[in-house]
N, C-alpha and C positions, 0 to 999 in steps of 0.2 A: 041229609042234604049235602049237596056235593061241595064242597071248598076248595075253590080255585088255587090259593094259598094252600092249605094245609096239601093239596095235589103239587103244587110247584115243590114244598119243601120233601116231599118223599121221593120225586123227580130227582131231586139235587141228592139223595141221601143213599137212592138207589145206585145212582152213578158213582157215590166214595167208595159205597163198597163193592166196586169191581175192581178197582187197586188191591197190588197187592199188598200186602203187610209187610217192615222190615222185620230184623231180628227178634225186636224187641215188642214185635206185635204191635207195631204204629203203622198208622195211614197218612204219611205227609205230601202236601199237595201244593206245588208252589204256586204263587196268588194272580199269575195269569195261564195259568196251565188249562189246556181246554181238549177235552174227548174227542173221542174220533167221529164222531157224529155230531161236534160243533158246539155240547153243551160246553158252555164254560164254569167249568168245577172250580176251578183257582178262583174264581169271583164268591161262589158260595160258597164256598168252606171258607173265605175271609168274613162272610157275612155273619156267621152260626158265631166264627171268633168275638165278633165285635159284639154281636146278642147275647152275651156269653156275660165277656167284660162289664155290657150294661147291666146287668141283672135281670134283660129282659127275656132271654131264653126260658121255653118251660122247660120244670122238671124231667119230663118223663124223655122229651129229646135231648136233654144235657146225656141222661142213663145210656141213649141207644148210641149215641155217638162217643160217647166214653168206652161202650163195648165195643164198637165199630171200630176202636183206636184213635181216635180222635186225639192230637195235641193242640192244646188252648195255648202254649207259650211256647211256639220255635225255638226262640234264642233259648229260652232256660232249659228245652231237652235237647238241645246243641251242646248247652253248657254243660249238662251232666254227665253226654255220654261224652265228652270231655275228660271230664272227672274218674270217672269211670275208664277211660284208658289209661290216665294218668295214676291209679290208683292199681294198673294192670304189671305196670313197671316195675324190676325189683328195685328194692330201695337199700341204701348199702348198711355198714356197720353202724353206723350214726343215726339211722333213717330214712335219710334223703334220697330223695330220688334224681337223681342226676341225669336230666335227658338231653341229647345231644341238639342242638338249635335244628338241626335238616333231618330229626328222625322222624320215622312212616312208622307204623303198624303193620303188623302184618296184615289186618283186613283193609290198609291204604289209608288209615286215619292221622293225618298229618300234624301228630304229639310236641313236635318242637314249634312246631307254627304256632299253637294252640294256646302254650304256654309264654311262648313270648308275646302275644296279643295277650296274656293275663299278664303280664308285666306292665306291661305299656297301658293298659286301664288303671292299676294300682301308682303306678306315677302322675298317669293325670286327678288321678282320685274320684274316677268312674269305676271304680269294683267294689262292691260293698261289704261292710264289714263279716257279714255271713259268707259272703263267698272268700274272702281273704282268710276266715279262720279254717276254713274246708280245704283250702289249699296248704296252708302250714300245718294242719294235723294230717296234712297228708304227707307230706315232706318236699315242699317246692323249694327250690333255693332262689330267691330275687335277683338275686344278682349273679348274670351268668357267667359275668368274666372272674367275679372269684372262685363261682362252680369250676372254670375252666383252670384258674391255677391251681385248685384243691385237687383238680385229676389227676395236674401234671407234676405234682408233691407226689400224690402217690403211686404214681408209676413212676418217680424220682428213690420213693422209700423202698420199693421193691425190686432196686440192686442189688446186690450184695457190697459191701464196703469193704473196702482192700485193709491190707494189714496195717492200715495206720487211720482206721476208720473213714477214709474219703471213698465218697462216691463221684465217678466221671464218666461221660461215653463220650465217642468223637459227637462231632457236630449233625452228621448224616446220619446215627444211629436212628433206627425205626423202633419199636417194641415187637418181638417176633409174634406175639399174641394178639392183639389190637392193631396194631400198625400205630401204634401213636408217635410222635414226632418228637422223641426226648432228648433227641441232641438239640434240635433247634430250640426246644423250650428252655432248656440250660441255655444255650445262649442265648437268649432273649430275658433272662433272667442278670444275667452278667452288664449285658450291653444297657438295662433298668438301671442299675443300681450305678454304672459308672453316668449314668443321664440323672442321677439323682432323684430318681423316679421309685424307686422301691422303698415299700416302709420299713421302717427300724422292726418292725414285728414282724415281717415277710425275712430279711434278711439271718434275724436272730433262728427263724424257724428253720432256714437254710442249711447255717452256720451249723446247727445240732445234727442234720441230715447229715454231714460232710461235704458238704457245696466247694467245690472249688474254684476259689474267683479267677482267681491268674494261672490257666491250664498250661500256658509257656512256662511258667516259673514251676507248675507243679512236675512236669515234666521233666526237667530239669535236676531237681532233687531228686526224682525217682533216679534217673541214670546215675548222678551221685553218689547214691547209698548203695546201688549195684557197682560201681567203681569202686567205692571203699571196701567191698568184702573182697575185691579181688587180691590174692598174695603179694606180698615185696617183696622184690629180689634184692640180691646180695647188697645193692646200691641205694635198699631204701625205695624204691620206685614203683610204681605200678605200671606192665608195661599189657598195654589191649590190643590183640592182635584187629586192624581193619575192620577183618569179616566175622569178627565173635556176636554172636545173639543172644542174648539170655531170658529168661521164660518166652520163650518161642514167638516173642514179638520185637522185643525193645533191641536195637542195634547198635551193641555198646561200644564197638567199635567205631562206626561212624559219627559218635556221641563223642566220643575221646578224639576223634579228626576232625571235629568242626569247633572245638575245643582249642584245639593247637594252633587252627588258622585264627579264629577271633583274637587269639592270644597277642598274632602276629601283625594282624590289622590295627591292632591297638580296640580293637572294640569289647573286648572282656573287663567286667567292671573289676576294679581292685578288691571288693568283697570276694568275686568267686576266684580270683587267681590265686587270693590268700588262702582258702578254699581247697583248692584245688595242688597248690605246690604241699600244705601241710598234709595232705593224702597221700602225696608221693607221683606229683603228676609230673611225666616227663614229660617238656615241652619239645625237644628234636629225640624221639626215635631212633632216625637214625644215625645220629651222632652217639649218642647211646649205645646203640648196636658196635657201631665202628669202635669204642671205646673200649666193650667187652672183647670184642674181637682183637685187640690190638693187646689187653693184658695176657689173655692168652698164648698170643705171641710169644710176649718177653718171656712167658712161663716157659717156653720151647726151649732147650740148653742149645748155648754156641758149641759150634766148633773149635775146632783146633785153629782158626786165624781169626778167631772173634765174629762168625759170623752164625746167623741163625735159615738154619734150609732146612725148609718143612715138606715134606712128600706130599704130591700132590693129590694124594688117596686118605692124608693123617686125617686120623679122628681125635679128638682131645678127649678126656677120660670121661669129661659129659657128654660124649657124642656132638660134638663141633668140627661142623668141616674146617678146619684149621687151614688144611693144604687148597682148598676149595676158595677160601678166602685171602692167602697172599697169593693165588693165581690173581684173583679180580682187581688184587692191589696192582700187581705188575702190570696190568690191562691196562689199567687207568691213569697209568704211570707212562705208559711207551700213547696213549691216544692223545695226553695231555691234559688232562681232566684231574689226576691229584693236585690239589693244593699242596704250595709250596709247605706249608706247617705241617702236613702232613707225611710228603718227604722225609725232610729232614728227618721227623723224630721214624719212621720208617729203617731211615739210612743209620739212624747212631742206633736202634734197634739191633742191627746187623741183616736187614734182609738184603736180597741177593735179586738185583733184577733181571739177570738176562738167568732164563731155566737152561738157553743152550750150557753157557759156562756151566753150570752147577753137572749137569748132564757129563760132559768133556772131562769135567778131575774125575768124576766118579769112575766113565770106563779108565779113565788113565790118571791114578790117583797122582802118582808124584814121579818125575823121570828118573828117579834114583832108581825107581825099579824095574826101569827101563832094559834094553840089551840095549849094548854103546852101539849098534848101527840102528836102533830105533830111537835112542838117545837123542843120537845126532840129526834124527827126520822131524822130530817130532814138533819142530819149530814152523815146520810145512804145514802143518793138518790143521782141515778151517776151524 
């Protein structure tokens, strides 16, 4: 006998199974979705759900629609295969699985979105305890901004630390592997802790890494102890040429010139001057310079009327232009530019400023060994 009904519901059952099946051998059917011939399937496959739920589905159509692929609960094979990408993740040393809030899958399953809508149920206290235990033996982290500083630890750990166990990179460094952002997280870590924002356990865990709070100050020290190894000269001193570089970054000479002017600004605290004079810091250079140069001098023997003339080609026994440098004196002496203190002890030195004179005794040492009619001219000649 023909049944209107049991004809309507194989209508409806013939049409599920022209969809195609997903991966996983499902027919889902969203609940106004309607055939190309007008049936509306999304209304009956809501209907079979609900007859489902009541317990008033038969058996034997529960069987054909369960092989057909049929899902009875949406959201929980949403959630699973969910779970299931989540569970697709490697997870690191500890377990965890660390997903980044904006990551896709590679079949386009959007895993960070996923799992932060299972955060935000578990704080409203919409996720139930079965599903909250399926996510921690899976290895979720709740909270993703400490996920996020636990990443930035360990691409912080996975520096190398310099010879006095600190770890630093400028502000702008990237991670050449990941691209992560560990300059800026260093200093967001800095800029915490002086807002009073970072806990005593974040900061202690730091501290062990070799965190360096104060990168000006730490910089500083570095130049320092690269100052200290450099030789003293005769004077005690350390003296840094300008343009010296040492391990092919740090510019110790511009380090020791901004050094001199702070000095001079009055801006260098009295810690590092003290610092800095017991190292052997010469604060004028070139006074320094002018000083060595000037004993070398006197070390020149006089002449025979008490004066001291150095050729203007002299080397000193260390290879010092000697003659090189009372030329620059005499320069500076005839433009107007020596200082008078410098003069004078110049002049009881015995130098000799004009080079013509010095030039004139030489070709014609002394008129005694003149002939008496050059003798007598010699009073002429410029």
């Amino acid at each position: 006998m023909w049944d209107p009904l049991e004809a309507a519901w194989e209508r409806g059952f013939a049409h599920f199974e022209k969809l195609s099946r997903d991966a996983n051998g499902y027919r889902t059917v969203a609940q106004r979705h309607v055939m190309k011939d007008g049936y509306r399937l999304g209304h009956w496959h809501d209907n079979q759900r609900q007859a489902y739920k009541r317990g008033t589905l038969k058996t034997d159509r529960i069987q054909r629609l369960e092989e057909a692929g049929m899902v009875w609960d949406s959201r929980e094979m949403a959630w699973e295969e969910g779970l299931d990408h989540f569970v697709a993740f490697d997870a690191d040393s500890m377990g965890e699985r660390r997903v980044p809030q904006g990551f896709v899958t590679a079949d386009g399953f959007k895993l960070g979105w996923w799992l932060d809508t299972q955060r935000r149920a578990r704080r409203r206290g919409a996720l139930s305890e079965a599903r909250i235990g399926q996510l921690e033996a899976s290895g979720i982290v709740w909270d993703p901004q400490e996920m996020a500083w636990e990443i930035g630890l360990a691409h912080f750990l996975a520096l190398p630390p310099d010879e006095l166990g600190r770890r630093m990179v400028p502000q702008t460094h990237t991670t050449p592997d990941d691209g992560f952002k560990l300059g800026w997280w260093q200093h967001a870590q800095s800029a915490a802790r002086k807002r009073g924002e970072l806990s005593d356990e974040r900061i202690a865990r730091l501290d062990a890494a070799g965190f360096v709070w104060d990168r000006v100050e730490a910089v500083w020290d570095d130049a320092f102890a690269q100052f200290k190894a450099l030789p003293l000269n005769a004077q005690g001193l350390r003296t840094v040429p300008q343009t010296l570089v040492v391990h092919n970054e740090l510019r110790l000479g511009r380090w020791a010139a901004a050094q001199r002017q702070a000095y001079k600004r009055g801006a260098l605290s009295a810690e590092r001057v003290a610092k800095l004079e017991a190292a052997g810091m010469d604060w004028d250079p070139l006074e320094t310079a002018w000083e060595e140069a000037y004993a070398r001098f006197l070390a020149h023997p006089l002449d025979a009327h008490g004066r001291r003339i150095v050729p203007q080609r002299h080397l000193t026994d260390d290879g010092f232009r000697l003659g090189a440098w009372q030329d620059a004196q005499r320069k500076r002496h005839n433009a107007g530019v020596l200082s008078a203190e410098r003069i004078m002890r110049l002049e009881a030195a015995g130098i000799v400023w004009s080079p013509k004179e010095v030039a004139w005794e030489v070709r014609v040492p002394h008129s005694s060994h003149l002939s008496p009619l050059s003798a007598s001219l010699s009073h002429l000649s410029p």
